[in-house]
C-alpha positions in Angstrom: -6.6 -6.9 13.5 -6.3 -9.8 11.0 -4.1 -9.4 8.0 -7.4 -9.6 5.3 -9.5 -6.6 7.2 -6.1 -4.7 7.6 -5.6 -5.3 3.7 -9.6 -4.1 2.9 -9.0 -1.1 5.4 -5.6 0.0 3.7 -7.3 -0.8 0.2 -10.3 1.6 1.5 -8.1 4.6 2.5 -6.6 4.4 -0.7 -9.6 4.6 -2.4 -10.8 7.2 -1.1 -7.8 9.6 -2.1 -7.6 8.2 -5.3 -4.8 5.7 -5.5 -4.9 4.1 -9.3 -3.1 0.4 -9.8 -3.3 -0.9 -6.1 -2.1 -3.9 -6.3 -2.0 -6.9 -3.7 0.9 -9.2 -3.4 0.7 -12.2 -0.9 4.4 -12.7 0.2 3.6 -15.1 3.3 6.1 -17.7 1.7 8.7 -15.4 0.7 9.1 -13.0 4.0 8.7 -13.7 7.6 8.4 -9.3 7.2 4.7 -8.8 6.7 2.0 -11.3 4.5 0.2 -8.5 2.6 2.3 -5.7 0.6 0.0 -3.3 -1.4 1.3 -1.7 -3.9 -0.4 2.1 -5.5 0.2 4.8 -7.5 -0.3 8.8 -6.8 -0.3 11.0 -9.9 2.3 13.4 -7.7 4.1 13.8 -5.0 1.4 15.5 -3.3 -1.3 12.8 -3.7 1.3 10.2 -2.6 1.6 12.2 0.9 -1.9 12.5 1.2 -2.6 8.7 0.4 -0.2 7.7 3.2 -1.5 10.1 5.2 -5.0 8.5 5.0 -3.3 5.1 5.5 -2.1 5.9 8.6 -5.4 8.2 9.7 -7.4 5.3 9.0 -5.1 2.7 10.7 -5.3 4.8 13.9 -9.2 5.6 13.5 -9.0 1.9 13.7 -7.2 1.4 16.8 -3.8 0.2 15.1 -1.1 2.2 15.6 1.6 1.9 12.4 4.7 0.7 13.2 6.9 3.2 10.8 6.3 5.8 8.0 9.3 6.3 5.8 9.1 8.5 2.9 6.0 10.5 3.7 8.1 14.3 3.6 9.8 13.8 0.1 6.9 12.0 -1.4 8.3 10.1 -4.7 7.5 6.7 -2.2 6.0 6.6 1.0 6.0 3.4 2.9 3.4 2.3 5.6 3.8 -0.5 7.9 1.5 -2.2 9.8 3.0 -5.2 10.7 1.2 -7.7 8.7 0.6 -5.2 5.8 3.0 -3.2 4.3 1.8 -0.5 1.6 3.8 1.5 -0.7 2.7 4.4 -2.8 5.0 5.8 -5.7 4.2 8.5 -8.1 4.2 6.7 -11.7 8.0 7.0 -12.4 9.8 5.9 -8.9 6.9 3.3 -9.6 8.3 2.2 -13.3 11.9 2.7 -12.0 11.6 0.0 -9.1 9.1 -2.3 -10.3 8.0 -4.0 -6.9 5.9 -6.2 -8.1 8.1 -8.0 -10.7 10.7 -8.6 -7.5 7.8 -9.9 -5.1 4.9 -10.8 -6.8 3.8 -14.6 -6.8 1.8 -14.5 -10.0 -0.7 -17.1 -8.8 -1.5 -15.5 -5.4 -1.3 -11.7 -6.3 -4.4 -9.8 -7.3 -5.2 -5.8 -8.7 -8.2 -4.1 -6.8 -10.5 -2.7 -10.0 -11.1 0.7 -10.0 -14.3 0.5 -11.1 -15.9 -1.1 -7.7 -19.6 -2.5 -7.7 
């Protein structure tokens, strides 16, 4: 699956558990890792879970089969990998505390999914 329908079905899972501040970081020229990282938020440790869980649901609904979840037990930050998408979800202060975006983001080429879709 390309990265961008990978990125809309990851943004979509999220979605539909929730997730507030997703946030999209193109970091083609800055890892040979993965192009896409998105970034979101769970209000607790149980949303978190559940939003990887849906991540990974979806992925495999989809035919792709992730290649790790890390995290996903504890549930302060779950990581995803899909190969050419990474996601993390963090509940708000493991989120504040590690500040991904500030260490990868590319202002120009990063973007914030509105929560208030047409």
């Amino acid at each position: 699956m390309q990265a961008e329908k990978l990125k809309l079905l990851v943004i979509d899972a999220l979605e539909d558990i929730k997730a507030e501040d997703i946030q999209i970081l193109d970091v083609t020229e800055m890892t040979d890792v993965t192009d896409i990282m998105i970034i979101a938020t769970g209000k607790s440790s149980r949303q978190v879970k559940a939003l990887a869980n849906e991540v990974v649901m979806q992925a495999k609904a989809a035919g792709i089969q992730p290649l790790g979840v890390e995290g996903e037990s504890v549930g302060d930050w779950a990581l995803v990998d899909l190969g050419d998408v990474i996601t993390h979800i963090m509940t708000p202060q493991t989120r504040l505390t590690y500040n991904l975006e500030k260490l990868w983001s590319v202002p120009e080429t990063s973007e914030q999914v509105s929560a208030d879709k047409e």
